[in-house]
C-alpha positions in Angstrom: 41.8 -0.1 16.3 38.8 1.8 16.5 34.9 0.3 16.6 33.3 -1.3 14.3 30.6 0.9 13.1 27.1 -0.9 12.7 25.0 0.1 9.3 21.5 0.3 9.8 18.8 -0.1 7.3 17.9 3.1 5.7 14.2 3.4 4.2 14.3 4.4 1.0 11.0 5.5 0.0 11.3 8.7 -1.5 7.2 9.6 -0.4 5.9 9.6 3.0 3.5 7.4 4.3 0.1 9.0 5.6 -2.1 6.8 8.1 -5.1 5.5 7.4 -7.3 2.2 8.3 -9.8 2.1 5.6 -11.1 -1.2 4.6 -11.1 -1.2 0.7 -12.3 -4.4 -1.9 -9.5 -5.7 -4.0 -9.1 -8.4 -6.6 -5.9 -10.9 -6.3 -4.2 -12.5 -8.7 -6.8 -15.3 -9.3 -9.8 -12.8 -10.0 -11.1 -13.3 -6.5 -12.2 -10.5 -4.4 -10.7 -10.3 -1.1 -11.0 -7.7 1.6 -7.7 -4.9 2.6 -7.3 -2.9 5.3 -5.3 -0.4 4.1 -3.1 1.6 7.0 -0.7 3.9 5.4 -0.9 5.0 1.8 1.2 7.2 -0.1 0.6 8.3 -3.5 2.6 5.8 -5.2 2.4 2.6 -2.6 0.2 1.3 0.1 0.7 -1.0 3.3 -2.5 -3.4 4.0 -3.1 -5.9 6.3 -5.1 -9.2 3.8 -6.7 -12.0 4.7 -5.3 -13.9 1.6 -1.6 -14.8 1.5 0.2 -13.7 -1.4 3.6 -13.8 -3.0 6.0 -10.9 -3.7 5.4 -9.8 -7.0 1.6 -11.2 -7.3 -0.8 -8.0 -8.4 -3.8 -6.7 -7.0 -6.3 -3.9 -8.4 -7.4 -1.8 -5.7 -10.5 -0.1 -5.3 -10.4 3.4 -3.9 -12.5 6.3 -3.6 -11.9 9.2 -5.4 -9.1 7.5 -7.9 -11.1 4.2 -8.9 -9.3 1.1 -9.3 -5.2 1.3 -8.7 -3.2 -1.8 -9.9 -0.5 -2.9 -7.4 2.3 -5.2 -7.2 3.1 -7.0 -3.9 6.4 -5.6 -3.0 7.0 -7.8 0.2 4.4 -9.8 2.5 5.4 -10.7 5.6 2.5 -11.8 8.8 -0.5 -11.1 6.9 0.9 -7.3 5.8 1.4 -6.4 2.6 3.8 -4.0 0.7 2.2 -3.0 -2.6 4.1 -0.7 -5.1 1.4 1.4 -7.8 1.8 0.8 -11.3 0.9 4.5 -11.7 1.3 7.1 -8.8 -1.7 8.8 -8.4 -1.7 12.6 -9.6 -1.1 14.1 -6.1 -4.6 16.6 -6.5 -6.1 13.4 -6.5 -4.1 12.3 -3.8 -5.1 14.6 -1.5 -8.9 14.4 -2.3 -8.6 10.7 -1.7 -6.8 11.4 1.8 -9.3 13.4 3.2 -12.1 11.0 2.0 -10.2 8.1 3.8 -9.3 10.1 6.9 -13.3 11.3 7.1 -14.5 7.8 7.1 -12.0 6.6 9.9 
């Protein structure tokens, strides 16, 4: 018999992640405003570390520069990091403008 073969997690994400650390205001679920720092973005998701627990499938709206507020559902949280999924991708134009205005400021 031959080995077993071990399966590895694959990441599906079809978009790469670019890496920033920008600290951005959000609003949770409850209306309050907490504090992100963002550290990779993409244009249609975001990784942030929060002070605030929350629950998969909570929503946040995001503010950004460039793009304005973004609306995001928690994807998975896990240690104080946050997976958060766009409700719209942003336009990739804009994308790029907002990159360079996060990577500037880091």
């Amino acid at each position: 018999m031959g080995k077993a073969l071990e399966i590895l997690p694959v990441d599906s994400r079809a978009l790469v992640r670019d890496e920033v650390h920008y600290r951005a205001r959000a609003f949770g679920p409850d209306a309050r405003q907490v504090s992100l720092l963002i550290v990779n973005l993409s244009a249609a998701g975001l990784m942030a570390r929060a002070e605030t627990r929350y629950a998969v499938g909570e929503r946040l709206h995001i503010t950004l520069p460039v793009v304005g507020v973004v609306v995001a559902e928690i994807r998975w949280a896990l240690g104080g990091r946050i997976g958060c999924e766009l409700d719209t991708p942003i336009p990739l134009a804009e994308y790029y403008e907002l990159l360079a205005v996060l990577l500037k400021a880091k």
